[in-house]
Short mmCIF file of the C-alpha atoms (twelve columns), coordinates in Angstrom:
data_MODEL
# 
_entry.id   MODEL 
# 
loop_
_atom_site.group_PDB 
_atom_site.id 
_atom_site.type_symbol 
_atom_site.label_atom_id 
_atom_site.label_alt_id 
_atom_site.label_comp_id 
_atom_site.label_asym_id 
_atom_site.label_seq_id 
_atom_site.Cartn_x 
_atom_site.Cartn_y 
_atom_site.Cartn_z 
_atom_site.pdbx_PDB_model_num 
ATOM 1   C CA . UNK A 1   63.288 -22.217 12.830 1 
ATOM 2   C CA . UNK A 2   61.597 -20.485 9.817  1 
ATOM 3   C CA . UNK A 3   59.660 -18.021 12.386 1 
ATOM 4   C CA . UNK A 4   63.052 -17.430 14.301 1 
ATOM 5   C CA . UNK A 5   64.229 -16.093 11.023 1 
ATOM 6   C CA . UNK A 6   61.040 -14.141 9.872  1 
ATOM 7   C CA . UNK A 7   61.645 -12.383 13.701 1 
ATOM 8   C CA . UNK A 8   65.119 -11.418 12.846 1 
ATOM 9   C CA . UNK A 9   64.342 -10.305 9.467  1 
ATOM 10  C CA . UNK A 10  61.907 -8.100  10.701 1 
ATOM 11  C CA . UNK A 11  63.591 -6.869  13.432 1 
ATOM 12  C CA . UNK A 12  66.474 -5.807  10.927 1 
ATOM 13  C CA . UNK A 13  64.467 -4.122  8.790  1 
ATOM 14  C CA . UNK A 14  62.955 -1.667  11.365 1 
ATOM 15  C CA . UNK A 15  66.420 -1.252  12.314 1 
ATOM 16  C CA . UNK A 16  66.841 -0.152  9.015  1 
ATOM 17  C CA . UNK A 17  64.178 1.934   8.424  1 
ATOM 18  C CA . UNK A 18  64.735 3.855   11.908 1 
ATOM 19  C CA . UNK A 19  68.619 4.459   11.126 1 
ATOM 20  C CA . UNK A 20  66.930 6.113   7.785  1 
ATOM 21  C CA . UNK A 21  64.690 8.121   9.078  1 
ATOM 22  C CA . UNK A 22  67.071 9.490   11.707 1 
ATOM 23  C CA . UNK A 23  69.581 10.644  8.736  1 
ATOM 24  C CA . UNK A 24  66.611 11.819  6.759  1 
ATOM 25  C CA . UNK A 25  66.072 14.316  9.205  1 
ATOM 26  C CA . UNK A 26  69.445 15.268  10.227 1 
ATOM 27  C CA . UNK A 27  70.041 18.646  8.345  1 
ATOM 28  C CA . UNK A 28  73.806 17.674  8.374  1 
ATOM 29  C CA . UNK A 29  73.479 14.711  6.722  1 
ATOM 30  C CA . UNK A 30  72.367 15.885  2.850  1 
ATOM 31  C CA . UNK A 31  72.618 18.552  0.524  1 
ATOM 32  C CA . UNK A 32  69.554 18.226  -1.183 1 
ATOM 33  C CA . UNK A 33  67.201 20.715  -1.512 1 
ATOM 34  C CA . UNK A 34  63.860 20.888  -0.125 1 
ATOM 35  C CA . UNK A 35  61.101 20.859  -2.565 1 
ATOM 36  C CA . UNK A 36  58.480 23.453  -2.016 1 
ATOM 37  C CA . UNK A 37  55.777 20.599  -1.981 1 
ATOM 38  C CA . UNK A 38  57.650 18.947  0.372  1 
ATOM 39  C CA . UNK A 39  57.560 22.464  2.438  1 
ATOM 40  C CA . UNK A 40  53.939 22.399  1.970  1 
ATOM 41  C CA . UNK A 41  53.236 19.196  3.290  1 
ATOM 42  C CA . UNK A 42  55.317 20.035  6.682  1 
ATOM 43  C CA . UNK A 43  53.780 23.120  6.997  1 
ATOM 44  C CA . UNK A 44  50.156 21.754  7.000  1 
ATOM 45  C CA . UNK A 45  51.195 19.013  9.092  1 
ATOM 46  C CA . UNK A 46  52.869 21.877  11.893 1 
ATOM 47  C CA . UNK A 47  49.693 23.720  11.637 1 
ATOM 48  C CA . UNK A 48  47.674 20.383  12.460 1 
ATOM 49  C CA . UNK A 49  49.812 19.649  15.156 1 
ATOM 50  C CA . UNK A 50  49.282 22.720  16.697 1 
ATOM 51  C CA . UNK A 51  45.958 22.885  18.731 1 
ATOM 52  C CA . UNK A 52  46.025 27.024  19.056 1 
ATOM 53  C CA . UNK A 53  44.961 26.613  14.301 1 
ATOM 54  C CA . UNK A 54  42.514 25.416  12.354 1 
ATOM 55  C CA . UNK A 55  44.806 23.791  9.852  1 
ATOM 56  C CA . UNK A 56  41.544 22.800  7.905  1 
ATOM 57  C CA . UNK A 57  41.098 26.684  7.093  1 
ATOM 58  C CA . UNK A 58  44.395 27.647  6.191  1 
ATOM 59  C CA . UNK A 59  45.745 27.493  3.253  1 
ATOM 60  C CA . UNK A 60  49.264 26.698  2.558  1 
ATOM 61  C CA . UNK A 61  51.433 27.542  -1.010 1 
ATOM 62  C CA . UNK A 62  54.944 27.627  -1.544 1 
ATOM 63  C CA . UNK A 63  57.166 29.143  -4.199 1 
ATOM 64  C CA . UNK A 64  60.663 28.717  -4.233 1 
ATOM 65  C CA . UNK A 65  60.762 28.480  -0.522 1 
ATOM 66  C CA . UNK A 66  58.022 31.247  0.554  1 
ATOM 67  C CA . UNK A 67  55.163 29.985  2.353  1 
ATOM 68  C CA . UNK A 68  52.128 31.982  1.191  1 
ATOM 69  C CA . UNK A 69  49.145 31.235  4.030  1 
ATOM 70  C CA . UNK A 70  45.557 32.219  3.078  1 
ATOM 71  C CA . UNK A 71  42.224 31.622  4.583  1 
ATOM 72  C CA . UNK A 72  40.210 32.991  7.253  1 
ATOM 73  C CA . UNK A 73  41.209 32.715  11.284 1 
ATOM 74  C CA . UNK A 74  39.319 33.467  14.660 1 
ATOM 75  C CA . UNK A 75  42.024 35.553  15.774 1 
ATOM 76  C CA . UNK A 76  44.701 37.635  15.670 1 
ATOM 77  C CA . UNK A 77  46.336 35.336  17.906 1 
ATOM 78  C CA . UNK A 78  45.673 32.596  15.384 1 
ATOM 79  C CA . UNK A 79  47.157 34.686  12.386 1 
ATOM 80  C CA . UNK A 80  50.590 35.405  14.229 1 
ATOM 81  C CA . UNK A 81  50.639 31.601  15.654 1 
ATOM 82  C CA . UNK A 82  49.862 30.045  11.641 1 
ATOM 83  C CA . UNK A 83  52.757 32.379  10.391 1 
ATOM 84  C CA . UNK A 84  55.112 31.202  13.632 1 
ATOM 85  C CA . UNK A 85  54.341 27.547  12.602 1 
ATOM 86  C CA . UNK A 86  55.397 27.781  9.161  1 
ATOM 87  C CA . UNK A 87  58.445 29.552  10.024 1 
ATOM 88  C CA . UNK A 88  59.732 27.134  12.331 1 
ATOM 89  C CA . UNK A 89  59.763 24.593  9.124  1 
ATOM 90  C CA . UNK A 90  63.197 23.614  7.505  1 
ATOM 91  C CA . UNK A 91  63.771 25.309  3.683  1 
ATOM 92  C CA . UNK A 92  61.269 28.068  4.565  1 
ATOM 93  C CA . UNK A 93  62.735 31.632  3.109  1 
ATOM 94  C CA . UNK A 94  60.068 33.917  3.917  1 
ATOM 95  C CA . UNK A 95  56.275 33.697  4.634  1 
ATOM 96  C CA . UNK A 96  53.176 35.577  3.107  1 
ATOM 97  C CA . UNK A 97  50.743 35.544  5.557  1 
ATOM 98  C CA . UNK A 98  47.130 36.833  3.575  1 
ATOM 99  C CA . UNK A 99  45.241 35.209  6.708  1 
ATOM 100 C CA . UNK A 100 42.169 37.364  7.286  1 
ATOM 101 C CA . UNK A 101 40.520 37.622  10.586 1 
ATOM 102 C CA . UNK A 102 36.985 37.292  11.289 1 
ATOM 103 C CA . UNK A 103 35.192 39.952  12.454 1 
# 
């Protein structure tokens, strides 16, 4: 009986923490402000996610909602597709994008 419970326990606490996460990122749901490290950390994961960047040479700042991206890129291509990226992130103002292409 005690493992029937542990199984329902658990099974209501993912429940939990999935109905969280879904209001977490519903941009209806709260008024808070997003912090700029929080920005940060969503950028850098975008540009990780993204196969076309080297997320491990760009580097990502934010002040008061401006992403500033430095670093060095392969491309022009690369450059455009880095500042894309952190535009598509929620709270994002404006972006600075200092990437400089090798020659």
């Amino acid at each position: 009986m005690n493992g029937k419970k542990a199984l329902i326990a658990a099974t209501a606490t993912c429940w939990a923490f999935a109905a969280g996460a879904a209001f977490a990122n519903d941009p209806g749901k709260s008024d808070q402000p997003i912090t700029d490290s929080v920005i940060t950390t969503k950028v850098k994961a975008e540009l990780t996610k993204d196969k076309t960047t080297k997320a491990k040479d760009i580097h990502v700042k934010t002040k008061d909602g401006v992403v500033m991206l430095s670093g060095t890129v392969d491309s022009a291509t690369e450059k455009q597709q880095a500042e894309q990226d952190a535009r598509g992130v929620k709270g994002v103002v404006d972006v600075h994008n200092d990437l400089s292409v090798k020659q």
